[in-house]
N, C-alpha and C positions, 0 to 999 in steps of 0.2 A: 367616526363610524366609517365600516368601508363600503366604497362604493362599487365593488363586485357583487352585484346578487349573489351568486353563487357563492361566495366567501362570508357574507352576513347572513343569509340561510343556514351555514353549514355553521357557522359560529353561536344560533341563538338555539339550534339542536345541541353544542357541546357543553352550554351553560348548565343545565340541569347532569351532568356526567360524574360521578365521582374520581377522582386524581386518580385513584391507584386504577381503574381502568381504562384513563386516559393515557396513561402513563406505559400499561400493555401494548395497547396498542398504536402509541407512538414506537414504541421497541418491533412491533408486526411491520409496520409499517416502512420503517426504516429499513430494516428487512429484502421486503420487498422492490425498495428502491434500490439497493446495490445487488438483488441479483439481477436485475432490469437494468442496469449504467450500458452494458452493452448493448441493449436493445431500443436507443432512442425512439419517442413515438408518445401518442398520446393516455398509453396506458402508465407509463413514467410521469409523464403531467400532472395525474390525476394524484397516485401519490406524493408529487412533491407539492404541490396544493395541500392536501390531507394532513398533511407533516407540517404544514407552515400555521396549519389551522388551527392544528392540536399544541405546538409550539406556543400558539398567542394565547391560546385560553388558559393553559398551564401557565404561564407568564401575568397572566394577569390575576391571575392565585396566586402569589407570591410564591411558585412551586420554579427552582434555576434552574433554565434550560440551555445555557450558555455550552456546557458541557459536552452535550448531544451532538453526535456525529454520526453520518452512517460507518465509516471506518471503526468507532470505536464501542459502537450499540449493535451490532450486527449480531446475528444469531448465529452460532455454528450451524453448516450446512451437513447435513447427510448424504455424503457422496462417497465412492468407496476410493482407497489409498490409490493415489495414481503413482507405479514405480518409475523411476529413473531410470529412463532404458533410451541414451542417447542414438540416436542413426545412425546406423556404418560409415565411416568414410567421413563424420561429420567437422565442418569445419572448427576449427580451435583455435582460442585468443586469449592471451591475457587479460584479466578484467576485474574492475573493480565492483568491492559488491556489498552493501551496507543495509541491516535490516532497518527499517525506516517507523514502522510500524508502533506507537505511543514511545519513543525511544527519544524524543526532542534533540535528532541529529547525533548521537550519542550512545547510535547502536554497535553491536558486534560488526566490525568490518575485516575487510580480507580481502589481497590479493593475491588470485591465483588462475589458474586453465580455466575457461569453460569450454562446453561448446555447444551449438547451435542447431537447430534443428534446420530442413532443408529451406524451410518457408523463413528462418533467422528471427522470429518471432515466440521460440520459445529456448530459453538455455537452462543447461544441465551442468549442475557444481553439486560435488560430493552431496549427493543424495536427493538433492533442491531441483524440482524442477519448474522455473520461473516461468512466466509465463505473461507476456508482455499486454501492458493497462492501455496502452494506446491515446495515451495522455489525460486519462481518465481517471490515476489513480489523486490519494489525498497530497502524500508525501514523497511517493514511489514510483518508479516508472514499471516494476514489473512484480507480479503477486505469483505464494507460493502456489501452489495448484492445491496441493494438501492444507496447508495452516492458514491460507488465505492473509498472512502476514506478506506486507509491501515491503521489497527489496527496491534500492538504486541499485542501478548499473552502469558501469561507464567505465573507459576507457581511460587507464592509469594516467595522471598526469607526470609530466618530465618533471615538475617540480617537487611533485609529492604532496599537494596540497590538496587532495582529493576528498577531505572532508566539506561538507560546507562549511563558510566562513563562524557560524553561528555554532557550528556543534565542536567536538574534541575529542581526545582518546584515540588510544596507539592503533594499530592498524596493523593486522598480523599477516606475512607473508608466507606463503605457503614454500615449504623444503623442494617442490620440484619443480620453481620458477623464479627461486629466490636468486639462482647467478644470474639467469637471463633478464631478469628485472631492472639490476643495478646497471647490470653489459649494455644493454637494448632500450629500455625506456629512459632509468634515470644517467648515465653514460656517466658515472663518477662511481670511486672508490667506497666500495660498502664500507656501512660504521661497524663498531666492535660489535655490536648485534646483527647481522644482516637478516635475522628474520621479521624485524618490526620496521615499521619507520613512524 
């Protein structure tokens, strides 16, 4: 038994609950928690308590909750299209950029230009405009504004090894960075492909 009141009150009200409404509102809930990740405080507490609650009584109905992630249960939000409209004058770098998001390392990646907003906390690539987790994302360091899918970003390696060690799959180079890639970061003779590595 636990020894939180608040945790064994809130547990011996979820006993009498039926699953598929437990189940709602672990998805409400969840929810909640990731549009709160930025707003540390004790209204995020409260849900992550509520979530841990609902977690154990479903778990202890043989109902698997192993699953459940706020990244992967999250609700679409209703928010309208945010367009891709980089800052004048704004800075640009080559960068690495791999969607992260249920892809177990082994998503779409690409290098090529972005560039940055004045604050360097939001970048713009063909159409994506990322927008930096602050270390707060699951897999990612930076989420689309629109798909709410987690990109990494980072800075091309000289060896080319910019996948994590864990995941695979080619890596497509973009036509308007591809000589300065091979020239500048990896400083050796492109292969018969120079658009992949």
């Amino acid at each position: 038994m636990t020894r939180d009141p608040w945790r064994r009150n809130l547990a011996a009200k979820l006993s009498g609950i039926p699953v598929d409404l437990l189940t709602e509102w672990l998805d409400r809930d969840l929810a909640a928690y990731e549009r709160l990740k930025n707003h540390p405080g004790p209204f995020r507490s409260t849900y992550r308590r509520m979530i841990e609650a609902i977690k154990l009584e479903l778990t202890g109905r043989g109902v698997d909750v192993s699953g459940l992630s706020p990244a992967v249960r999250r609700k679409p939000r209703s928010r309208p299209t945010i367009r891709a409209r980089p800052p004048t004058n704004a800075k640009q770098r080559i960068m690495y950029i791999e969607c992260k998001t249920q892809r177990n390392d082994r998503g779409g990646a690409r290098i090529g230009r972005v560039a940055f907003s004045k604050s360097g906390r939001t970048i713009y690539y063909r159409g994506l405009v990322l927008r930096s987790l602050r270390g707060s994302g699951v897999s990612g360091n930076y989420e689309d504004a629109n798909s709410h899918l987690e990109y990494w970003v980072s800075g091309p390696k000289k060896n080319g090894k910019d996948r994590h060690w864990a995941g695979g799959g080619a890596v497509a180079i973009d036509a308007d960075v591809v000589d300065e890639y091979w020239r500048e970061i990896r400083k050796c003779e492109p292969p018969t492909n120079p658009f992949v590595t």
